[in-house]
N, C-alpha and C positions, 0 to 999 in steps of 0.2 A: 504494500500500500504506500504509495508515494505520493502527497496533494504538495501543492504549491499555494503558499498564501501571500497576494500580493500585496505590501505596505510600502507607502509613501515612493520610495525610492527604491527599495531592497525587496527581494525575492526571499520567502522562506518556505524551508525545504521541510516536510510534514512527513515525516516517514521511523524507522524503527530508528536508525542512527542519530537523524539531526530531528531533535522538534522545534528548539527556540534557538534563536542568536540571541543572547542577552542583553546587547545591546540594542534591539531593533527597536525604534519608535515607530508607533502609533497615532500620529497627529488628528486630531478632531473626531477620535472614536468615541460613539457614546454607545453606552448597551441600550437606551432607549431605541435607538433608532436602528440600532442593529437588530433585533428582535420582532420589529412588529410586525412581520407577515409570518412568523411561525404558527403554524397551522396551534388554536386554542380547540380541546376538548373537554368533556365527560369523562368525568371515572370509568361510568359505563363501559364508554368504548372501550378505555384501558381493559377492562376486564374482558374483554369479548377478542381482544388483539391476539396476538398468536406470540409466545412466550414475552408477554412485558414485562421489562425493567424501567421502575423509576431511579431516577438518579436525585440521590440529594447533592448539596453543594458542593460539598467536600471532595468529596468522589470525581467532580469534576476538574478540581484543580490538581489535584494528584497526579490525573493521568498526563498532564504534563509538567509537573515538575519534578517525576520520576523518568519522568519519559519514555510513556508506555504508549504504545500501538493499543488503541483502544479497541479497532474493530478484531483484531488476528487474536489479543486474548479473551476477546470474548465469545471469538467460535472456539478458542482452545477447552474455555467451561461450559459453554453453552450450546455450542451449535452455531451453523451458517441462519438458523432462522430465528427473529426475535422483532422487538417493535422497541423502541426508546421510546423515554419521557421524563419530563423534568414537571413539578410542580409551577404556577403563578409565584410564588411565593421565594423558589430559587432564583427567577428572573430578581426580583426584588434585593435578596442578599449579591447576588451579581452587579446591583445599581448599587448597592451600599458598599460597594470593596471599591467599586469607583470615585461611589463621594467620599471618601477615607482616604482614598492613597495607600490602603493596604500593601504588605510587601507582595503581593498575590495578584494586583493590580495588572501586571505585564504580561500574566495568561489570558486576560479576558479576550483581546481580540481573537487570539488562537480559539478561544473555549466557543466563541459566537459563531467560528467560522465553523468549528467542530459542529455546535448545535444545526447548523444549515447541511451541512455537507453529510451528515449522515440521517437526517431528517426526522430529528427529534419532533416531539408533540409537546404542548403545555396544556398541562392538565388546570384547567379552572379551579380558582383553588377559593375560599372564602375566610381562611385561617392561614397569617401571615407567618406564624412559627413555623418552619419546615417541620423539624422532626414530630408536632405535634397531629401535622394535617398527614406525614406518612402514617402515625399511628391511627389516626382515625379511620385510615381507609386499608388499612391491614386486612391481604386479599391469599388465601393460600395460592392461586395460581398468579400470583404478581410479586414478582422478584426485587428485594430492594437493593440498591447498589450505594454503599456506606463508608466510610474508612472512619467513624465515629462509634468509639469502643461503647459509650452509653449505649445510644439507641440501638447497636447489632444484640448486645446482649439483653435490653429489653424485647426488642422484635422478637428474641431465641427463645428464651425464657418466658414469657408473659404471653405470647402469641403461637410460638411452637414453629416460627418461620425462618426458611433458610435465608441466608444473607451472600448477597455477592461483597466481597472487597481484597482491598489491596495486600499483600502479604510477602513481607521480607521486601517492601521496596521493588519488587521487582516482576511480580505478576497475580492474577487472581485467582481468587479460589471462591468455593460456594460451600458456606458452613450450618 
């Protein structure tokens, strides 16, 4: 898997080797404007999709600041067939790493381009806390994708649900 992400001046190389140049700017990227035509759903549909993973936030930024191929490990635990999704509410924490200056800030165009190119969904959400709108909608055939030690071991234990995430830095597993 090789993508090209074209910023400002510079060409960046999206593949197993190279994810980010660290110094690549981003001039006048906003997540507002980068998002709004990503297709907005229903739970429903999540649930009726053919293996769904939602992603919380975190989970996002990992896969490139480890710098993982997102799509090859996830046919590695999953399979070639699955459907993505992000909550309302991640776009939101997405906007707020922006208004912050976060150190995490420098993956979002990569993360935007990521959510378009492999053609995530947002799920309509009415509860701005992520991890509290993944628990509310706790689906045994909807798969959460997490690298937040609370919430996997509550989904595990309180719900009896497997978890995708990151492990040893360096690939995924489903626990």
């Amino acid at each position: 898997m090789n993508t090209r992400i074209k910023s400002n001046k510079k060409l960046i190389s999206v593949s197993n080797s190279t994810i980010l140049k660290e110094d690549s700017k981003f001039e006048k990227f906003s997540i507002e404007n980068s998002v709004f035509d990503l297709e907005k759903i229903d739970f429903d549909f999540v649930k009726n999709s053919i293996n769904p993973i939602i992603f919380d936030t975190n989970f996002l930024f990992v896969t490139f600041e480890f710098k993982l191929d997102l799509i090859s490990e996830l046919e590695k635990v999953i399979g070639k067939t699955y459907t993505l999704f992000i909550y309302e509410g991640t776009v939101d924490e997405l906007k707020a790493v922006e208004r912050k200056g976060d150190k995490n800030k420098k993956f979002l165009p990569l993360i935007v381009k990521m959510l378009h190119l492999y053609n995530f969904k947002i799920i309509r959400s009415e509860i701005s806390y992520i991890d509290e709108q993944i628990l509310s909608n706790i689906n045994s055939g909807v798969l959460i994708a997490t690298n937040d030690k609370e919430l996997r071991q509550i989904i595990q234990k309180k719900y009896f649900q497997k978890v995708l995430y990151m492990r040893q830095k360096s690939y995924f597993e489903i626990i």
